[in-house]
LOGUFI-746949 format. One record per residue (C-alpha): x, y, z; residue in three letters. Coordinates in steps of 0.05 Angstrom, whole numbers, plus 5000, padded with zeros to 4 digits. Example, Ala and Ser with C-alpha at 12.3 -4.5 7.8 and 13.67 -1.06 7.14 Angstrom:
BEGIN
<atom u="5246" v="4910" w="5156" resn="ALA"/>
<atom u="5273" v="4979" w="5143" resn="SER"/>
REM end
This chain:
BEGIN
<atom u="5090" v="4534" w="5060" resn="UNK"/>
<atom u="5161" v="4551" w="5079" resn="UNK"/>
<atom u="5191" v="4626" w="5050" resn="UNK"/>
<atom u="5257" v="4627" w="5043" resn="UNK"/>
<atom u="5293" v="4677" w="5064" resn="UNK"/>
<atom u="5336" v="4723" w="5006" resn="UNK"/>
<atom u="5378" v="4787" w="5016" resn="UNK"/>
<atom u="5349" v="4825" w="5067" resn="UNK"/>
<atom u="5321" v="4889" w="5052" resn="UNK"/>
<atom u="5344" v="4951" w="5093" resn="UNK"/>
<atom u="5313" v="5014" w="5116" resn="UNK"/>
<atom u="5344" v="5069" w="5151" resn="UNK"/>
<atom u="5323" v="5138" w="5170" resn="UNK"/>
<atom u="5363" v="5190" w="5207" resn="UNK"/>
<atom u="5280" v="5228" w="5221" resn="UNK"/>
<atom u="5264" v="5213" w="5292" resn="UNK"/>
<atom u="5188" v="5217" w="5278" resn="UNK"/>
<atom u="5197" v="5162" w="5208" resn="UNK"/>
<atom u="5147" v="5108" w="5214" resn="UNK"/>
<atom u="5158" v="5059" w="5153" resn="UNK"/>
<atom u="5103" v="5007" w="5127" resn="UNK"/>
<atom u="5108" v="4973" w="5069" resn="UNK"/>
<atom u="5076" v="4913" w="5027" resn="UNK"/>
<atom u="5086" v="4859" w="4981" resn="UNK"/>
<atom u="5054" v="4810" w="4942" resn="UNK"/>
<atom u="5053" v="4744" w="4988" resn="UNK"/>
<atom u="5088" v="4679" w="4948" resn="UNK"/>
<atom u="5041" v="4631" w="4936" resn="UNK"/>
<atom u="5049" v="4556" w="4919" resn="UNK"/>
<atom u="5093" v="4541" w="4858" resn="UNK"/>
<atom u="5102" v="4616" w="4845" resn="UNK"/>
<atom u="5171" v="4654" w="4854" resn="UNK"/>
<atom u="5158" v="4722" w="4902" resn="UNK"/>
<atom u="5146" v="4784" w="4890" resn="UNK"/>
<atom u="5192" v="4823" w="4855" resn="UNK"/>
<atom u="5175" v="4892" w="4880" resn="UNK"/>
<atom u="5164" v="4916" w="4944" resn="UNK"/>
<atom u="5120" v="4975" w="4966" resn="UNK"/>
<atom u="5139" v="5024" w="5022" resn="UNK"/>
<atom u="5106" v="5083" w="5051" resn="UNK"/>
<atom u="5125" v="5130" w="5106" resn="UNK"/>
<atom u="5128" v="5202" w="5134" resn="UNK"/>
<atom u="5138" v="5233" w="5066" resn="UNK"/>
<atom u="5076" v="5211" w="5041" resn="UNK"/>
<atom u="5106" v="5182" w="4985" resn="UNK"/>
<atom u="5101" v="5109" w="4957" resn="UNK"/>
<atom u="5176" v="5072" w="4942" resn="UNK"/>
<atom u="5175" v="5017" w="4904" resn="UNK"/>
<atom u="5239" v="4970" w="4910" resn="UNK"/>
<atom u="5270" v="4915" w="4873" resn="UNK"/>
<atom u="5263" v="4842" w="4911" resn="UNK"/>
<atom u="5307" v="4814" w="4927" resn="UNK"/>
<atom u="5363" v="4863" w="4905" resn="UNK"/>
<atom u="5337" v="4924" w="4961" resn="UNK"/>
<atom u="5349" v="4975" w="4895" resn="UNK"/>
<atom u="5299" v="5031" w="4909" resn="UNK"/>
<atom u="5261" v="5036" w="4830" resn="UNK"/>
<atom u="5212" v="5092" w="4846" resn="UNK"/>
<atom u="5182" v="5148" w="4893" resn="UNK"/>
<atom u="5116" v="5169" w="4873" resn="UNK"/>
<atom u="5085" v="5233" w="4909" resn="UNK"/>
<atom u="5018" v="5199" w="4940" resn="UNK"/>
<atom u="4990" v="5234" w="4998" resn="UNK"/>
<atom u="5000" v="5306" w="5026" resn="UNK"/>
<atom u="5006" v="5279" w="5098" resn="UNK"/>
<atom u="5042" v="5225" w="5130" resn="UNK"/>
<atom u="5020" v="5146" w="5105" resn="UNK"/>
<atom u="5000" v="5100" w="5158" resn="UNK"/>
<atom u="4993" v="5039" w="5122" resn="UNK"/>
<atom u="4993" v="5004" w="5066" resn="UNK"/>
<atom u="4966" v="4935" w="5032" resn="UNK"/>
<atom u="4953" v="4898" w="4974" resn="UNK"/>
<atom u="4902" v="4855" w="4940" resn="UNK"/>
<atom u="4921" v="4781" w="4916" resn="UNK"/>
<atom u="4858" v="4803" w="4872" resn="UNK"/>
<atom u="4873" v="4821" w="4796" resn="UNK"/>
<atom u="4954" v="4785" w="4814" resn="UNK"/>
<atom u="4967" v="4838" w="4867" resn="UNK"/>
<atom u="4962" v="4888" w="4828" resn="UNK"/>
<atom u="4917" v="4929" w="4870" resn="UNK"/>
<atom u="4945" v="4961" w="4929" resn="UNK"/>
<atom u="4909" v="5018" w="4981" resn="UNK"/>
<atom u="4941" v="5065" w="5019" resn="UNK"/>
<atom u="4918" v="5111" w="5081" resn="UNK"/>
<atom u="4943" v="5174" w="5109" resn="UNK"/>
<atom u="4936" v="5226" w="5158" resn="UNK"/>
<atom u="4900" v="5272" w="5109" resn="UNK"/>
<atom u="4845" v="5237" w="5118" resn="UNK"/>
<atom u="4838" v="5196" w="5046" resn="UNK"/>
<atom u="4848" v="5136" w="5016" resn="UNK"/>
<atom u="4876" v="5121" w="4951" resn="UNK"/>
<atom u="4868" v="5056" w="4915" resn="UNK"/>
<atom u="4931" v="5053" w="4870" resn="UNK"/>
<atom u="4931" v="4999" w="4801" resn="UNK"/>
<atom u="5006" v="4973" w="4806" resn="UNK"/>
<atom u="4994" v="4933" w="4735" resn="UNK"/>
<atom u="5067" v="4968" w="4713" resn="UNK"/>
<atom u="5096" v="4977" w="4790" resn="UNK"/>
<atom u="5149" v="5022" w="4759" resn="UNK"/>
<atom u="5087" v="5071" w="4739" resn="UNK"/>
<atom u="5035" v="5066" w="4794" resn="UNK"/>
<atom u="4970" v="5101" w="4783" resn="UNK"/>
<atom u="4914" v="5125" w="4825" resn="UNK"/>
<atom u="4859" v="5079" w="4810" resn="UNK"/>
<atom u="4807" v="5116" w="4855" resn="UNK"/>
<atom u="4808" v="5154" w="4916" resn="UNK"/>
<atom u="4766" v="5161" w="4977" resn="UNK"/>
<atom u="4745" v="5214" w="5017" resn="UNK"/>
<atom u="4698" v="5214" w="5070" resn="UNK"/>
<atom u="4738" v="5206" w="5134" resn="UNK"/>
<atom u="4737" v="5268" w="5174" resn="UNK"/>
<atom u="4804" v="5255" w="5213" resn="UNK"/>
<atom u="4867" v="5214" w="5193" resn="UNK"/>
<atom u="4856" v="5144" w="5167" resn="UNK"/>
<atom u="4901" v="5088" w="5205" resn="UNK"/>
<atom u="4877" v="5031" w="5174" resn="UNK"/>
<atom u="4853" v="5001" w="5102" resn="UNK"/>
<atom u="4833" v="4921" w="5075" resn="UNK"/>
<atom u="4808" v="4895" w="5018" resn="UNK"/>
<atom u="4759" v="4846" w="5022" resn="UNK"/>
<atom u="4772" v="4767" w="4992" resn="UNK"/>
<atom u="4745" v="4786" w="4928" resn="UNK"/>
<atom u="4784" v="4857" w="4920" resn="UNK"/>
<atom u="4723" v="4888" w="4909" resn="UNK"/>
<atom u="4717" v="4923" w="4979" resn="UNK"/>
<atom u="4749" v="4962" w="5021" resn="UNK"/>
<atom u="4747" v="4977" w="5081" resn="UNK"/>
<atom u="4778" v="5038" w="5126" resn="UNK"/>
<atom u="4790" v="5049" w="5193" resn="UNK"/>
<atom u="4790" v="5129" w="5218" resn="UNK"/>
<atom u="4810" v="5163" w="5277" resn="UNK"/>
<atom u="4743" v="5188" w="5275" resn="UNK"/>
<atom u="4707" v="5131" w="5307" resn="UNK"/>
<atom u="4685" v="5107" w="5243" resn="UNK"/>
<atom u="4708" v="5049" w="5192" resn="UNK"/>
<atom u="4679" v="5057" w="5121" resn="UNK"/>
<atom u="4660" v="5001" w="5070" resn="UNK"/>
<atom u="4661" v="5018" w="4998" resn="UNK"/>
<atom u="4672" v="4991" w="4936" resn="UNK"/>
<atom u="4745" v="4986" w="4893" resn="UNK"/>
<atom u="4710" v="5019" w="4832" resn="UNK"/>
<atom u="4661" v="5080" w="4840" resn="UNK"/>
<atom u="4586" v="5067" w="4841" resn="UNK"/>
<atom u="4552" v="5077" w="4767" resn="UNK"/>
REM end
């Protein structure tokens, strides 16, 4: 498959210590791309942008420490994403409207900053990597 390239999007930050990730929803075959980004940082906010425009649509208050990463789930249409941060949790966010993103369940269990999160090929799982030594499986919806 062969992306083409569009306007490029561009990030700038004048914080020496700004680490940016950010997501989208890969194309796939015979479907346009994404038309929102997701980016996360230092602020431990979520952005959401217009694609291909770069026209920042949202900032929604996420985590109360830094966000290390962020992905999303070709589950559901992409409409899951996860995010980790340094405050040791994980939220799970439902991006069904991506200009009202909404905390679809959050995890807690980590007992040090969380640098890494994946959902399984299903979407059903997660799993989290902690600087605690430890990496966590768990389900996208809590356990009945």
């Amino acid at each position: 498959m062969t992306i083409k390239p569009s306007k490029a999007l561009i990030v700038s930050s004048q914080a020496p210590d700004t680490q940016l990730s950010g997501c989208f929803a890969p194309p796939k075959p015979g479907k346009e791309n994404s038309k929102h980004l997701m980016s996360v940082g230092h602020d431990g906010d979520i952005h959401v942008w217009a694609n291909p425009s770069g026209k920042h649509l949202v900032s929604v208050a996420a985590h109360s420490g830094p966000i290390f990463h962020c992905v999303c789930s070709e589950f559901n249409n992409c409409s899951l994403a996860a995010t980790c941060s340094h405050d040791a949790t994980t939220i799970i966010w439902d991006f069904s409207d991506p200009l009202k993103p909404k905390i679809a369940r959050q995890l807690y269990g980590h007992s040090d900053c969380v640098r890494s999160c994946a959902f399984d090929c299903t979407g059903e799982k997660i799993v989290t990597g902690s600087y605690d030594k430890t990496a966590k499986v768990r389900t996208r919806k809590p356990q009945s």
